[in-house]
C-alpha positions in Angstrom: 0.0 0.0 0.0 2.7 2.1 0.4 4.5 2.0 -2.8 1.2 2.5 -4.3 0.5 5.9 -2.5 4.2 6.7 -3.2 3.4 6.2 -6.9 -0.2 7.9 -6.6 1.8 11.0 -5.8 4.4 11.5 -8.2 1.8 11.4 -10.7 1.3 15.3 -9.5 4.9 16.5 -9.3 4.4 20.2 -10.3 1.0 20.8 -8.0 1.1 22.8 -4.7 -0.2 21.0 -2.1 -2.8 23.5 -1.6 -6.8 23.2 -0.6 -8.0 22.3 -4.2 -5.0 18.9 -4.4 -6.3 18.0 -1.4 -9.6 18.0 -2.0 -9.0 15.9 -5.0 -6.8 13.9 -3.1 -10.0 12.6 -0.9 -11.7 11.5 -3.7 -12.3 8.1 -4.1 -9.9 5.9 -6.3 -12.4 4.8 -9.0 -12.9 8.8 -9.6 -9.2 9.4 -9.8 -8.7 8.3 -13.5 -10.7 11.7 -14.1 -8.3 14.1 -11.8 -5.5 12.6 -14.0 -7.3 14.8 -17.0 -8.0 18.0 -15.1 -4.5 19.8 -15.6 -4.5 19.7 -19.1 -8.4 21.2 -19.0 -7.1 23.7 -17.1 -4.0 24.7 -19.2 -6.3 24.4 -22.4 -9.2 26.8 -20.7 -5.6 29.4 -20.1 -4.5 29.1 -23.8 -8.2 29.9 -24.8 -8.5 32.8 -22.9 -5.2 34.1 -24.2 -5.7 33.8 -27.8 -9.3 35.1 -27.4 -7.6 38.1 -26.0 -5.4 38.1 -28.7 -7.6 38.0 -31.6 -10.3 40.4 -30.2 -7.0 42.8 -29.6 -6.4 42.2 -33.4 -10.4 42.7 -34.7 -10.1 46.1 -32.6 -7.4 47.4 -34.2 -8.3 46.4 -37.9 -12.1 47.9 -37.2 -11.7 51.0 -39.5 -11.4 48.9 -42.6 -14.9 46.7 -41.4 -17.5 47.3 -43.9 -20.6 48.7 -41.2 -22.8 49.9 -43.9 -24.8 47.2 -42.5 -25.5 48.0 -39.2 -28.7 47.4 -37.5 -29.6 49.8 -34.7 -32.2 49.2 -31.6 -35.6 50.2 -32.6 -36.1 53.1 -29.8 -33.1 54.7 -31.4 -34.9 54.1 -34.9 -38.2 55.5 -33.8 -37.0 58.7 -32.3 -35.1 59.4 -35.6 -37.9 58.6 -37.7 -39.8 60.7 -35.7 -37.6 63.8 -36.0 -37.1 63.1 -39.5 -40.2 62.3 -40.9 -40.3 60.6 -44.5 -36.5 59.2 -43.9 -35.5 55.7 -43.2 -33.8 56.1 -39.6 -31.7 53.2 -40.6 -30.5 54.9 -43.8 -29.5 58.0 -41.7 -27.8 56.0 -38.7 -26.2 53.8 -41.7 -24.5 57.1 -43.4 -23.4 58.9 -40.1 -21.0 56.0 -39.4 -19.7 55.0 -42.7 -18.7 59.1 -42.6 -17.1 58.1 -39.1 -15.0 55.7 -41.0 -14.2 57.3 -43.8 -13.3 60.4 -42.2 -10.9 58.3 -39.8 -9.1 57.1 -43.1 -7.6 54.5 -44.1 -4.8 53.8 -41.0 -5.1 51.5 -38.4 -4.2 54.2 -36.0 -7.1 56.4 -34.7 -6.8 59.7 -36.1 -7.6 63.3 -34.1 -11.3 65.0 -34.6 -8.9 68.3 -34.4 -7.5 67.6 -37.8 -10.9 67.2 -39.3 -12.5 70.8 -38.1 -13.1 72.8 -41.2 -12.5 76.7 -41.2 -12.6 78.1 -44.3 -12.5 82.4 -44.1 -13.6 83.3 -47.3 -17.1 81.6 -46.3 -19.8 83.9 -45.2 -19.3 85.4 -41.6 -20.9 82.8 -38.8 -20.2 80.0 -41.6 -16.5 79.8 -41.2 -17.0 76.1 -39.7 -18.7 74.9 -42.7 -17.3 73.0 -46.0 -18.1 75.3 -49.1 -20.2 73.1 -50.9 -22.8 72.7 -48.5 -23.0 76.9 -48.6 -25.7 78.3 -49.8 -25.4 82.0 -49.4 -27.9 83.3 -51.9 -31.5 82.7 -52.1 -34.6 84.2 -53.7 -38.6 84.7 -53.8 -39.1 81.6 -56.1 -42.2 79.5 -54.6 -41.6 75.8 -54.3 -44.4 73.2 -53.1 -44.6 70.9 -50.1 -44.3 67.8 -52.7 -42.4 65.5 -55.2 -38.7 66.4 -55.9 -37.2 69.8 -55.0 -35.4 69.9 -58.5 -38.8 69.5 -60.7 -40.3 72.5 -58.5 -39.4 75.3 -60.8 -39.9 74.6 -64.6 -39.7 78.2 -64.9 -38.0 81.1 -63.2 -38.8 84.9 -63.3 -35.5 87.0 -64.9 -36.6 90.1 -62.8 -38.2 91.4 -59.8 -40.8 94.3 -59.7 -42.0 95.5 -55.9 -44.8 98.1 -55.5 -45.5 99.6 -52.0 -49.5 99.8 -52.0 -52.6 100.4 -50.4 -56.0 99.1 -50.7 -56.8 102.1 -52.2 -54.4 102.2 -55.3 -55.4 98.4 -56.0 -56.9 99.0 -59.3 -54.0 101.3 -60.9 -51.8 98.4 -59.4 -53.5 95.7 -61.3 -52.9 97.7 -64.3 -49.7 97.9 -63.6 -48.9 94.3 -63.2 -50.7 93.7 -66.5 -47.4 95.7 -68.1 -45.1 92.9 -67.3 -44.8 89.4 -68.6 -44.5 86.3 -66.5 -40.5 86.8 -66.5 -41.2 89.6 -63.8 -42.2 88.1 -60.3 -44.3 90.4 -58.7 -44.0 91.7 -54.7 -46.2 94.1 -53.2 -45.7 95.7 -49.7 -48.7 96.6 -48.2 -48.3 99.9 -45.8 -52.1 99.7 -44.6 -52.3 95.6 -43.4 -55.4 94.5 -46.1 -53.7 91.8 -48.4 -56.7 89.6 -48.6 -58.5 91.8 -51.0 -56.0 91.7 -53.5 -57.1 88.3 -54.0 -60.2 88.9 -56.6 -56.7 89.6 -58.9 -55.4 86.3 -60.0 -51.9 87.5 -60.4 -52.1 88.1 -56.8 -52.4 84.6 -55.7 -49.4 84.1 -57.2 -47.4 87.3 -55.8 -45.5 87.5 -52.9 -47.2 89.8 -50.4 -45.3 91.7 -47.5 -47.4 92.9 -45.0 -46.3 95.9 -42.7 -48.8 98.5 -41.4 -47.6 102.3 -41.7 -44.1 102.0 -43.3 -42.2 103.5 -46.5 -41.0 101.6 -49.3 -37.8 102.4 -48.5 -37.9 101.0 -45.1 -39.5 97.7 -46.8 -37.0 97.8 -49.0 -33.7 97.8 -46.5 -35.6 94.2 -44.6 -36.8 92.7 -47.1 -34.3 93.0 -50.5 -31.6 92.4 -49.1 -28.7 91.7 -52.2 -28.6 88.0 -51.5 -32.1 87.4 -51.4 -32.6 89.2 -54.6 -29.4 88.1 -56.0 -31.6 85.8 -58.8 -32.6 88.6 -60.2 -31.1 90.7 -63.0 -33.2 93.6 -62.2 -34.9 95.1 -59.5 -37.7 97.5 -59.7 -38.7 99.4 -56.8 -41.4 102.0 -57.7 -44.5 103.9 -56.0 -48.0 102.8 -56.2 -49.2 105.7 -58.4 -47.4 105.7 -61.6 -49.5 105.8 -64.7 -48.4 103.4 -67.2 -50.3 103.4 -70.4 -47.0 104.2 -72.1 -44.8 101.2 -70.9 -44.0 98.1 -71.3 -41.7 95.8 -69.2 -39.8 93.9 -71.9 -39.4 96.6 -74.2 -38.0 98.9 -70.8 -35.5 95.6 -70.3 -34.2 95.4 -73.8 -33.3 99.7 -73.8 -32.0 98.9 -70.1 -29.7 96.1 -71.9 -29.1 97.8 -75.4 -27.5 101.1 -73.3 -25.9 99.3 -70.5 -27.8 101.2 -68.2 -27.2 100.2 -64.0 -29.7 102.5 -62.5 -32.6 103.7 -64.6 -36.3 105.0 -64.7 -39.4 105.5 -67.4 -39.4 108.8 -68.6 -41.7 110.9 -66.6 -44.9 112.7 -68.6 -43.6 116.8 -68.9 -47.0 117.7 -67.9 -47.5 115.8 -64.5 -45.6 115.3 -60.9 -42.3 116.7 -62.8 -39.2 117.8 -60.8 -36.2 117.4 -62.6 -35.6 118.3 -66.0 -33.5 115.2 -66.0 -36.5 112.6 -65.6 -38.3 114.7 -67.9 -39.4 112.7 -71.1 -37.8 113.3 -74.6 -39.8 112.4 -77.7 -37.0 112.6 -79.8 -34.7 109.5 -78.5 -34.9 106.4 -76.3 -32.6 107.2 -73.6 -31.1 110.2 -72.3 -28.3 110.7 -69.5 -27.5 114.1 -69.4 -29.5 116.9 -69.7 -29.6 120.9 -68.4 -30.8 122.2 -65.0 -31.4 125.7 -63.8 -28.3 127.6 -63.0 -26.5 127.0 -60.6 -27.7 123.5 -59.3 -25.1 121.8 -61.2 -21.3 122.3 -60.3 -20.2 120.2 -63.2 -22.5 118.7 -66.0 -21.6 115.2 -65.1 -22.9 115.1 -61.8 -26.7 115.2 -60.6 -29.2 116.3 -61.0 -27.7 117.1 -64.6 -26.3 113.7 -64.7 -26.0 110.1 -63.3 -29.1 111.0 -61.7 -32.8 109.5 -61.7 -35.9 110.0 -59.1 -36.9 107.4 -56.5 -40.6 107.1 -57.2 -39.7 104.5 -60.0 -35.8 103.1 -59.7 -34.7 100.2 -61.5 -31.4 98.3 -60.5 -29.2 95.7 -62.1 -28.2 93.3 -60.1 -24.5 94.9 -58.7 -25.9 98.2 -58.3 -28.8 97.1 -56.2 -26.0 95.7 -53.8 -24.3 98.9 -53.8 -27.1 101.1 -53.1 -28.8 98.3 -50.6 -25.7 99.4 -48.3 -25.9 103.2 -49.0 -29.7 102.9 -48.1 -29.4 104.1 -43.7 -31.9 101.4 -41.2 -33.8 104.2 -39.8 -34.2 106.9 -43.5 -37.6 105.4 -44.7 -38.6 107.4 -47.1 -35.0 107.6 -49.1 -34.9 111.0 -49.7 -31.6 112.5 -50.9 -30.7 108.5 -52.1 -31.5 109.4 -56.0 -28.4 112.4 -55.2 -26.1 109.4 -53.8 -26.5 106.9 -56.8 -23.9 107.3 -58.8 -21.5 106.7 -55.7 -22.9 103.0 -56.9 -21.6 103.1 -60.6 -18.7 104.1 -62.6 -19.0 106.6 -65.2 -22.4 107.5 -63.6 -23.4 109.9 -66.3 -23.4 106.8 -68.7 -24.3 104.4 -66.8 -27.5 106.1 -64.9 -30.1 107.1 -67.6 -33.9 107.7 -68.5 -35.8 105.6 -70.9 -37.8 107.8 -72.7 -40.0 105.5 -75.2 -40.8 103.9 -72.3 -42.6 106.3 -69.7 -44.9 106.5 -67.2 -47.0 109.6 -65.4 -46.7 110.2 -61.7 -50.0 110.8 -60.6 -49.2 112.6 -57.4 -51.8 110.5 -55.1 -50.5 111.2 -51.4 -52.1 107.9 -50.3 -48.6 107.4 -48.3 -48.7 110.5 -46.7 -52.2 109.5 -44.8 -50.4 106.9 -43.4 -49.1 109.9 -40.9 -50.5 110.9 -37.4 -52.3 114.6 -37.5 -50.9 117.0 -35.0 -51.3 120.4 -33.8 -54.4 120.7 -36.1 -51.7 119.8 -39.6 -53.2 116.8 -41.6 -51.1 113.6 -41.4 -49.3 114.1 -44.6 -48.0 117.5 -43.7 -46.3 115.5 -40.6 -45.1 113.0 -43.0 -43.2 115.4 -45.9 -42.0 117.2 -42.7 -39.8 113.8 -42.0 -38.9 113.6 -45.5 -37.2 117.1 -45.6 -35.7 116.2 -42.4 -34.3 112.7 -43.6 -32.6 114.8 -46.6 -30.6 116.6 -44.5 -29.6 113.7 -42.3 -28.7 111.7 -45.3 -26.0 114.6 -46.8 -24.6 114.9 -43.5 -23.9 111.6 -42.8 -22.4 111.0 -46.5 -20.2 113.8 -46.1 -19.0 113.3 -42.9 -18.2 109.5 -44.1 -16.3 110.9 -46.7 -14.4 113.4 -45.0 -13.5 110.7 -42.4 -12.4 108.3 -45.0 -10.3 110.8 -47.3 -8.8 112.2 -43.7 -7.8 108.6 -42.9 -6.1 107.9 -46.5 -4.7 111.5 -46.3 -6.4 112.7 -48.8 -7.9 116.7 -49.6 -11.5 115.7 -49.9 -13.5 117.4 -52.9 -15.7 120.5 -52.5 -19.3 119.0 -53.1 -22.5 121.0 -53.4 -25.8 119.4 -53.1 -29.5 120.6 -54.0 -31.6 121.4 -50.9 
């Protein structure tokens, strides 16, 4: 019995003779055929959990270049997409943010830092610095698009040119008249100064206008909100007239292609010689198409190339390309609604002014002279509102000239410059 435990015992040379041996040492012989095996399951279960280790070590750090275009996500996390993207497959969106995860981590097996992946880019729009150009969009327009079917098939057609009256209810049948005066390339934008929009409705241009709806502002004021250069950027022209022009005599393609023809920036109609006239410069000539210089009273113009003898038109009935609407949009002060001393300030906006500010005199239009505007005002101390109203205007003038010269005068200082001696109409 002896030898035989002696031999029983150097079957287990390299084993401690700790609680576990002993434990097994207790058991019974006919069990102890099945300690003999126990080591090597233990050793086995060791080099499983080490080359597990291993190759999950090695699927980690090749998982940039696993295909997870595939992924499947829980369905609370597809359901709350879904809901705040409604029409869009939660999977798809979930699918496309991480295969940009991976592709933006490129093509190393070494993670990569988000800090090289921040885009700045400062010739983008201010406050879009952080964004990659091509998803800039920093023009946009009054184009209508519908609620349905594919954003590219929403505009078969686009208008070449934008016309905007400032009206009242009051002036809506000489505005339907006007509108009649331009073709379907011409979208049309009224801003309505007295709050009644639905009326316009019995026009069926109207329902397809854009309609702006203010109570007791200028168009000027509308003008400085709402036409801002980049939202009118689609358009080649810009017309920006009063609500009581006359226009039996015009007609908006032919005024386009004289506008074209003669390179014109900043133009108007003609204006009839025998109603609302002004200027001898807006005056209408029967003997040509366009004019851009003409003869004042004495002494109102200190050289014949500036206004109101030259690059000069009235601000009842403006028309703008394009680049000079951006340049006068910025000339135009936030609180000057009514724009007076602006037609004096145009040609700042174009260069030569004197041929590139003109009338269009076989197109022309009469100005009516209908103060409906002016009863927009407040009457005090016994004066009727409008009186109140062309008071502000003649004060606005003023303002205006001061300001521009004093901006001059400050620039020319700062570039060390003699600034010009400038006289202006009051």
């Amino acid at each position: 019995m002896r030898r035989s435990r002696r031999s029983q015992v150097s079957l287990f040379p390299t084993f401690p003779a700790g609680p576990l041996f002993q434990a097994m040492a207790k058991l019974p012989v006919l069990a102890r055929s099945s300690i003999r095996s126990k080591p090597n399951e233990n050793m086995r279960l060791v080099v499983v959990t080490i080359v597990g280790a291993v190759f999950g070590f090695l699927i980690g750090i090749s998982f940039p270049t696993v295909n997870i275009t595939k992924l499947h996500f829980p369905s609370s996390i597809v359901s709350y997409i879904e809901d705040k993207n409604s029409g869009i497959s939660a999977q798809a969106i979930l699918n496309h943010a991480w295969t940009a995860a991976r592709n933006a981590r490129g093509n190393g097996s070494q993670p990569i830092s988000l800090d090289n992946f921040k885009v700045y880019v400062p010739t983008n729009p201010r406050g879009a610095e952080s964004l990659a150009p091509g998803i800039v969009v920093p023009e946009s327009d009054f184009h209508q698009h519908r609620l349905w079917g594919n954003p590219d098939e929403d505009l078969p057609f686009k208008p070449k040119y934008l016309v905007t009256f400032t009206v009242g209810i009051s002036q809506k049948d000489n505005i339907n008249r006007a509108v009649k005066k331009f073709s379907k390339d011409f979208a049309i934008l009224l801003f309505h100064y007295d709050g009644r929009v639905t009326e316009w409705d019995e026009f069926e241009w109207s329902k397809r206008a854009i309609h702006v709806s203010v109570r007791k502002q200028a168009k000027w004021w509308y003008a400085k909100r709402f036409l801002h250069p980049d939202i009118v950027a689609a358009y080649e022209y810009v017309f920006i007239w009063d609500e009581d022009l006359g226009v039996d005599h015009f007609n908006g393609e032919e005024y386009i292609k004289l506008v074209k023809k003669y390179r014109l920036e900043i133009s108007q109609p003609g204006l009839e010689p025998d109603r609302g006239l002004t200027w001898q410069m807006t005056k209408r000539r029967g003997d040509r198409q366009v004019h851009m210089v003409t003869e004042e009273r004495e002494g109102w113009c200190s050289d014949p190339h500036v206004p109101p003898c030259a690059g000069f038109v009235e601000i009842m009935a403006p028309v703008f390309s394009r680049d000079a609407w951006r340049c006068v949009w910025h000339m135009i002060q936030n609180d000057l609604v009514h724009g007076w001393g602006l037609d004096f300030a145009l040609r700042k906006c174009v260069e030569p002014a004197h041929e590139k500010i003109g009338v269009v005199d076989s197109q022309w239009i009469v100005h009516q002279v209908i103060p409906s505007l002016g009863n927009q005002g407040q009457s005090e101390n016994g004066r009727a509102p409008w009186e109140g109203v062309r008071e502000r205007c003649r004060k606005e003038w003023g303002l205006f000239q001061t300001r521009m010269a004093e901006a001059e005068k400050a620039y020319y200082e700062m570039m060390g410059i003699t600034p010009p001696n400038v006289t202006f109409v009051s």
